[in-house]
ZAMARGU-4260 file (C-alpha; in steps of 0.2 Angstrom, whole numbers, plus 5000, padded with zeros to 4 digits):
<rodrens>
0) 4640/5510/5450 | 4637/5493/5459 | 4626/5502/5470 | 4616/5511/5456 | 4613/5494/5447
5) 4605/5486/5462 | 4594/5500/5463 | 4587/5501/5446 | 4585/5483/5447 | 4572/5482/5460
10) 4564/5495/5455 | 4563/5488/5440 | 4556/5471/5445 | 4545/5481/5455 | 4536/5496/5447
15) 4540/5491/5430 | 4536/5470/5430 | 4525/5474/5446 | 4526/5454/5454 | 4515/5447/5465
20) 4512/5430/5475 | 4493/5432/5477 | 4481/5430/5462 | 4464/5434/5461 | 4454/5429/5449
25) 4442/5441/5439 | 4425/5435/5436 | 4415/5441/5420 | 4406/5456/5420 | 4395/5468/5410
30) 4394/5486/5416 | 4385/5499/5408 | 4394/5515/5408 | 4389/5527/5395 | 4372/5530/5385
35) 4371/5518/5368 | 4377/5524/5353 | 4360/5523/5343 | 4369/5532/5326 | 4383/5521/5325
40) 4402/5527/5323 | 4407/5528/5307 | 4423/5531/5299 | 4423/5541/5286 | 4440/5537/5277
45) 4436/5520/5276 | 4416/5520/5279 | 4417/5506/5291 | 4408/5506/5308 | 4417/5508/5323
50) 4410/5494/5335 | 4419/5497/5348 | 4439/5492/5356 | 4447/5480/5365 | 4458/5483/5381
55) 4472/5472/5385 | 4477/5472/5402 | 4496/5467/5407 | 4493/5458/5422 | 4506/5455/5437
60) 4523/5446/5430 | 4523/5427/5436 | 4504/5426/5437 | 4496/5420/5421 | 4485/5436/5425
65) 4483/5446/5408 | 4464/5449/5406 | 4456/5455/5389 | 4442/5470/5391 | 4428/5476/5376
70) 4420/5491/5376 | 4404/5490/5365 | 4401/5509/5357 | 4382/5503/5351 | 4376/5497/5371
75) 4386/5508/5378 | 4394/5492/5389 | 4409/5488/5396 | 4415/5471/5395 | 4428/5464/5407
80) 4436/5449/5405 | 4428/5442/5387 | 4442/5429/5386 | 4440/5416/5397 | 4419/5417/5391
85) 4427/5415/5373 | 4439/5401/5378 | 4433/5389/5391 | 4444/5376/5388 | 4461/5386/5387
90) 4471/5382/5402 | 4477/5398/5409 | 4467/5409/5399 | 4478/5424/5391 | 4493/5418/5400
95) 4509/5432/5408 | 4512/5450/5403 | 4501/5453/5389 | 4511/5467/5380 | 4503/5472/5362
100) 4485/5470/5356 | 4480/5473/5337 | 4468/5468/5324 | 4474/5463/5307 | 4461/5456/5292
105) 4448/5447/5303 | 4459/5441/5317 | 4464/5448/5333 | 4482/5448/5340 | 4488/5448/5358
110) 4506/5448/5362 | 4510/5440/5378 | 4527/5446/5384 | 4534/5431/5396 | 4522/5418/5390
115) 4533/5420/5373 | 4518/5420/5364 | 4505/5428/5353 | 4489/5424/5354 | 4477/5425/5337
120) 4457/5427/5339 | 4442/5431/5329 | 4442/5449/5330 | 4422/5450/5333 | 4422/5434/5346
125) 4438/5435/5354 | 4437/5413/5351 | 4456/5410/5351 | 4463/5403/5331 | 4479/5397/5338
130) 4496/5405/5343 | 4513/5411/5337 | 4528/5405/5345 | 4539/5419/5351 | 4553/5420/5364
135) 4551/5434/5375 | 4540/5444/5363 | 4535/5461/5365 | 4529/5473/5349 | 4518/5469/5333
140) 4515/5476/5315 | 4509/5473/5299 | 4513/5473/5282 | 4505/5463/5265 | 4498/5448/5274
145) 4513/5445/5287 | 4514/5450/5305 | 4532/5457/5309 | 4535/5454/5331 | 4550/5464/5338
150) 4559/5450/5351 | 4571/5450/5367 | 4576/5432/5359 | 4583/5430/5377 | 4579/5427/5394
155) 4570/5438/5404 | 4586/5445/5415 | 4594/5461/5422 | 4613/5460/5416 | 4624/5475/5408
160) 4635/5460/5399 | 4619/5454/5390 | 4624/5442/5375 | 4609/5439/5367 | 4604/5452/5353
165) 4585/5454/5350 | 4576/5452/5331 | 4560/5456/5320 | 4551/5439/5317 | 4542/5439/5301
170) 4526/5426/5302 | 4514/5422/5288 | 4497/5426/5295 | 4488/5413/5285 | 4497/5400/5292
175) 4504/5408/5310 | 4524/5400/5307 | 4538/5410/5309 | 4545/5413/5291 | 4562/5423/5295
180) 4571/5435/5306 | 4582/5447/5305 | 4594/5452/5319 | 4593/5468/5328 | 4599/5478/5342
185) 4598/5473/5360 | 4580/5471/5367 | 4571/5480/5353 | 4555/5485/5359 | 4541/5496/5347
190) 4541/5495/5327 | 4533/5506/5314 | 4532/5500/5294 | 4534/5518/5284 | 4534/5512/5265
195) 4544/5497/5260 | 4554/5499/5277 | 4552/5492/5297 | 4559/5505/5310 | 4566/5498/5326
200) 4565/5507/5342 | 4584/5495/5351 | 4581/5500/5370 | 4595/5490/5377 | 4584/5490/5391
205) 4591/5473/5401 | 4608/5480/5400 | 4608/5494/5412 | 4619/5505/5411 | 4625/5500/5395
210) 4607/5503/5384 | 4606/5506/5366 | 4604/5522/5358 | 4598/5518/5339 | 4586/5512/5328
215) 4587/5502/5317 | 4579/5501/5298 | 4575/5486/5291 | 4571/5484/5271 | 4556/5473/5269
220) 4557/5465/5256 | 4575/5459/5257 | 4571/5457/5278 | 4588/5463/5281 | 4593/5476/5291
225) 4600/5491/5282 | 4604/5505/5294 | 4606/5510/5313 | 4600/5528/5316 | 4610/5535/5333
230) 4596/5542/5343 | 4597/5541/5362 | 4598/5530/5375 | 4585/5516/5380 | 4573/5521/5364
235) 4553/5512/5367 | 4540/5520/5356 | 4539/5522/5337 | 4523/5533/5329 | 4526/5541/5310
240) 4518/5555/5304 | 4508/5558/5287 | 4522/5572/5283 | 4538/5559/5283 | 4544/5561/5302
245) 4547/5545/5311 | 4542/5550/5331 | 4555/5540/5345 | 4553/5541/5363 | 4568/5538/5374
250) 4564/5534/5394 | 4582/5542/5396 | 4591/5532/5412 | 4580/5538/5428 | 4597/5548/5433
255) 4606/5562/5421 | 4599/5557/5405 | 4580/5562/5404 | 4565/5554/5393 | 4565/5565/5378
260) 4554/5564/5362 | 4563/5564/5344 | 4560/5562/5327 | 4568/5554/5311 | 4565/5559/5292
265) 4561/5543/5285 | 4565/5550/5268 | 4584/5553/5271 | 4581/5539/5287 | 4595/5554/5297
270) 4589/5560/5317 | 4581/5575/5314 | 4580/5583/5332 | 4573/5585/5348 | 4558/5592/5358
275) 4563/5593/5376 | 4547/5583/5384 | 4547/5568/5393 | 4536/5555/5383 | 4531/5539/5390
280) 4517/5534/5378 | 4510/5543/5362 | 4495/5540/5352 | 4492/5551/5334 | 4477/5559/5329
285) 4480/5567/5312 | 4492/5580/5315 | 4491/5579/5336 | 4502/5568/5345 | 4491/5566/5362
290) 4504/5558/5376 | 4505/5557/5395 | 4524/5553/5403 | 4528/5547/5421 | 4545/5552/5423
295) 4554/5546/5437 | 4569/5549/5446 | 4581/5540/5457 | 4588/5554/5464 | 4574/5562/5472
300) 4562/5544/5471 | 4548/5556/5464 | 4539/5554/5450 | 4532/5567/5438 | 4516/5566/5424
305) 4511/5575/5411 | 4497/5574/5398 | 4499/5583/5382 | 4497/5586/5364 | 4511/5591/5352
310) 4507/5598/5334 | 4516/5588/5323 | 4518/5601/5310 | 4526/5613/5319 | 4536/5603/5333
315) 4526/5614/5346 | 4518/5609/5361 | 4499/5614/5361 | 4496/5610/5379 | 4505/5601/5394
320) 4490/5596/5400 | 4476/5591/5389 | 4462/5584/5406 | 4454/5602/5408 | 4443/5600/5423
325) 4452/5592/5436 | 4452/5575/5434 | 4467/5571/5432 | 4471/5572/5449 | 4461/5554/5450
330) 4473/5547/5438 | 4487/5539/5448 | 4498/5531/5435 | 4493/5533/5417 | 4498/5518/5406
335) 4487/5518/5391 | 4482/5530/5378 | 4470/5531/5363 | 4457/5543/5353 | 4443/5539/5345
340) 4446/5548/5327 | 4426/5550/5325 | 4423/5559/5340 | 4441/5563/5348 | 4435/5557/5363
345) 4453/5553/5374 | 4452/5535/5382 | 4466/5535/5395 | 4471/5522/5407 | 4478/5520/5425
350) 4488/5506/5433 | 4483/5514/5450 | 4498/5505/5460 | 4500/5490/5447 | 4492/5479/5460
355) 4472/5482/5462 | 4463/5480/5447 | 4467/5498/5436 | 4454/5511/5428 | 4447/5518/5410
360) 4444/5536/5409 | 4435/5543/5395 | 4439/5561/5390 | 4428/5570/5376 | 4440/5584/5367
365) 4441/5595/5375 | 4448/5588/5390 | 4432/5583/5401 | 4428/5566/5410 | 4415/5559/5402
370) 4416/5541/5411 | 4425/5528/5417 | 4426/5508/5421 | 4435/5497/5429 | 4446/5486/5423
375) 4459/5472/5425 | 4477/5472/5431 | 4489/5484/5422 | 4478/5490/5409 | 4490/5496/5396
380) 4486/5493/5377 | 4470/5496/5363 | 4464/5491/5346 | 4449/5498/5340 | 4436/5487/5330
385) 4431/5489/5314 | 4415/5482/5303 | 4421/5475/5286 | 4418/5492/5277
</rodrens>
């Protein structure tokens, strides 16, 4: 047991935290990668224009090295490292670990991991508003002008006998305070707002081998926790369906127990089964649930990826490997996953070796390369930009 500990602890500090002592700077840069977008992507639920989407890239853990990338749909340009353009006079830029990135009303939000902070910016400029105070934050959503932040509450800390539980921090977007918490699992990770109700993804993930296995339902407007919903171990992503289910991915323990995708029916909040797929991040697209995984083991020190589309309505999977030229032999760690709902093209990202400055692949749908760009460190998570419809 001692042994396996020590194992999964250096692995994690390496492939998952991915440290470094040197730090190179990323200078600004414009790159055209695809023809402009003359017509304009429009929307057509909520006829506003698609402009374009914003790229947050993780950085290296102890670096202050989390970069924000745009992508501008209408020039057809790639823009890498807007923030420190936007911000001169921020020491540090973005700061360590950025983990989250959505767009709420006019502003955009940037949750930055080990900074224990998230950032707020005008969502067209990027020009920072001011930031919330977070410990150890790691997941945001919203709801009726508040953002609600899933936090570690604790330190940052490989320990099976961890005391600290984790919580949801309700913060008034107006103002950017903290205005409650409510107590949760142990290192609860994604959230999903279904109705009147926050769903918790409780990963337990510091506590090796002890992880969690539940999530946890919170009702809103009381902001107390109501119900745990016993899952499966070290639960991380949370996406719900139009039709009620509640999607949970498990990364399993890297030994006996493997990553799994789940669902919940949020009607009855009761587990409501299993599709034996190993899911690492998931993205929906009306009834499609496009993912990639990379699976790892400890016994055979091998990883395994797979890109793939489920149907939502039938619990099937439509494909195992959605890249239908090729090209995804280029991909060497995926980490990030989106699609455009106008034109289903697939953006997908790679960490490359989660040292060198990663990679943006553009897929259209049916599974072709259309372009790519590079990118920061870590390029992980998206939020697409709207006009004011």
């Amino acid at each position: 047991m001692k042994q396996r500990f020590l194992l999964l602890t250096a692995a994690l500090s390496f492939c998952l935290l991915s440290c470094r002592e040197d730090v190179e700077v990323f200078k600004p840069e414009v790159v055209p990668v695809t023809p402009p977008d003359s017509t304009g992507v429009n929307d057509s639920i909520s006829h506003a224009r698609m402009l374009g989407f914003y790229l947050l890239n993780e950085g290296n853990m102890g670096s202050n090295k989390s970069t924000l990338d745009y992508f501008d749909f209408a020039a057809g340009e790639y823009h890498r490292n807007i923030y420190g353009n936007a911000n001169p006079g921020v020491p540090k830029e973005l700061g360590d670990v950025g983990n989250d990135i959505a767009i709420y009303g006019n502003k955009l939000y940037a949750v930055i991991n080990c900074s224990n902070k998230v950032e707020v910016m005008d969502k067209y400029t990027a020009r920072r508003l001011g930031q919330i105070n977070i410990p150890n934050c790691r997941y945001i959503k919203f709801h009726e002008g508040y953002a609600y932040v899933t936090s570690y509450a604790g330190p940052v800390e490989i320990n099976p006998y961890y005391e600290q539980t984790g919580y949801v921090a309700k913060v008034d977007t107006a103002t950017f305070q903290v205005v409650g918490r409510c107590l949760v699992g142990f290192q609860p990770d994604e959230l999903e707002i279904v109705g009147s109700k926050i769903y918790v993804a409780n990963s337990g993930g510091y506590m090796v081998p002890n992880y969690e296995n539940t999530v946890s339902v919170i009702d809103i407007p009381t902001f107390t926790e109501t119900k745990r919903i016993e899952v499966e171990i070290n639960l991380h992503r949370l996406k719900a369906d139009k039709h009620g289910n509640l999607w949970v991915s498990s990364r399993g323990d890297y030994y006996d127990t493997p990553s799994k995708l789940f669902w919940i029916d949020t009607q009855t909040d009761t587990y409501g089964g299993a599709i034996d797929i190993p899911v690492t991040e998931m993205t929906l697209d009306g009834d499609s649930l496009y993912f990639y995984s990379t699976e790892f083991s400890y016994y055979n020190y091998d990883w395994k990826i797979n890109f793939g589309i489920i149907d939502v309505t039938t619990r099937q999977i439509v494909t195992r490997n959605f890249v239908t030229d090729g090209s995804e032999r280029e991909i060497t760690m995926p980490y990030g996953i989106m699609v455009n709902p106008r034109n289903k093209d697939i953006y997908m990202t790679d960490a490359a070796n989660y040292v060198f400055p990663g990679m943006l692949y553009c897929f259209d749908r049916y599974g072709k390369k259309k372009w790519t760009a590079q990118t920061g460190d870590i390029p992980a998570h998206f939020a697409m930009l709207y006009s004011e419809p």
